[in-house]
C-alpha positions in Angstrom: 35.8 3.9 60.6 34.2 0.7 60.8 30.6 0.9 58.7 27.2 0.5 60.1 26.8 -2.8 57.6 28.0 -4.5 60.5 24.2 -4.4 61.7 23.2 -5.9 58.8 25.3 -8.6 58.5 24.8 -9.2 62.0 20.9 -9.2 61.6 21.3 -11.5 58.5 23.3 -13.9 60.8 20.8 -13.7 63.8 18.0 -15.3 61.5 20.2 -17.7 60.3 20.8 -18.5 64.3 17.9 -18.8 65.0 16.8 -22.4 63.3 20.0 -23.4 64.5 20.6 -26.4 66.5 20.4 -25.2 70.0 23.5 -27.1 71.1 26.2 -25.8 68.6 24.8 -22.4 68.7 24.8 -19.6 71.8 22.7 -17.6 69.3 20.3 -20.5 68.9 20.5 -22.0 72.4 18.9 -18.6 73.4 16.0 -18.2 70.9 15.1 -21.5 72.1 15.5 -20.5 75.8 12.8 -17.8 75.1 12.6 -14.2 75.9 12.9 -14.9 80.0 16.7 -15.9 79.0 17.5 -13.1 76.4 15.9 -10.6 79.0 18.2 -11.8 81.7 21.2 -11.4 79.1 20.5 -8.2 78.1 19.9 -6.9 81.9 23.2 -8.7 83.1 24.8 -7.2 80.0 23.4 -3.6 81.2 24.8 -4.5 84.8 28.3 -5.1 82.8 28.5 -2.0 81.1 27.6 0.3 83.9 30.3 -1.7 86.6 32.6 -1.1 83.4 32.0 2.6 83.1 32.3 3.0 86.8 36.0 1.4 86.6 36.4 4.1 84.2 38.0 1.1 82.0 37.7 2.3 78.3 38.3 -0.7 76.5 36.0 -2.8 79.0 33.4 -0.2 78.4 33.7 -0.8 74.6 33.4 -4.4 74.8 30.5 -4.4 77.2 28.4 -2.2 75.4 29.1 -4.6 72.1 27.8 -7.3 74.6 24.9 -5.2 75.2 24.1 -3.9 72.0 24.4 -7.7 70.4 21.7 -9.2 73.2 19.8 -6.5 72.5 19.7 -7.1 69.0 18.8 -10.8 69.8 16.0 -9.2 71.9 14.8 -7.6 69.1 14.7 -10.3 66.2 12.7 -12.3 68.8 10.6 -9.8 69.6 10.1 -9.6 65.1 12.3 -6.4 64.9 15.2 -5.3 64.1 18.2 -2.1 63.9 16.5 -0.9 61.3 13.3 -0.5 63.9 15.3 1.3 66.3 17.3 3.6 63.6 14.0 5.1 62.1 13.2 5.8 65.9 15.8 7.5 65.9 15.7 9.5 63.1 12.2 10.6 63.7 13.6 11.7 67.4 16.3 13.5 65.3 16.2 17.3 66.1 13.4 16.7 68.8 14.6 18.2 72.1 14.6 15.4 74.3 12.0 16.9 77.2 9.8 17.4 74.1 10.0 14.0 72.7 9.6 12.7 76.3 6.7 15.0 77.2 5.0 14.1 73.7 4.8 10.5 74.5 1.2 9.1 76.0 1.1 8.4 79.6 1.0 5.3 81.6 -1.6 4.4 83.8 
């Protein structure tokens, strides 16, 4: 089984990235882009993985939700968060039926 450190060294290498040079660096190219371009990754990314689960291709699936996952860290770390914001999300929605937790959050106007 391949260890959730991944995420960490993945987040350690996204801040690195990010003062990059823009030009030797896909990472840094799209910090500097701004969040217009990492949004458009992420949602083509999302487009990706559901065409791939439709196909019912396994291993495509796999490696468009890795695509997905990895812009959406990038999304994150601009944004000033990271895995670790999203795991404790998580773990608070831990044992929370999901109506509940939906139902408990506060509604938009």
């Amino acid at each position: 089984m391949v260890s959730a450190d991944i995420l960490e060294r993945l987040d350690r290498t996204l801040s690195e990235r990010r003062s990059a040079d823009p030009s030797t660096s896909y990472v840094a190219r799209l910090f500097h882009k701004g969040q217009e371009a990492i949004l458009k990754k992420v949602g083509e990314e999302a487009v990706e993985t559901i065409m791939a689960a439709k196909d019912n291709d396994r291993l495509h699936l796999v490696r468009e939700v890795a695509d997905l996952w990895f812009h959406t860290l990038v999304l994150l770390k601009h944004e000033g968060l990271s895995h670790e914001d999203v795991l404790a999300e998580l773990a608070r929605r831990e044992g929370i039926s999901g109506i509940e937790e939906k139902a408990s959050r506060p509604k938009e106007d």
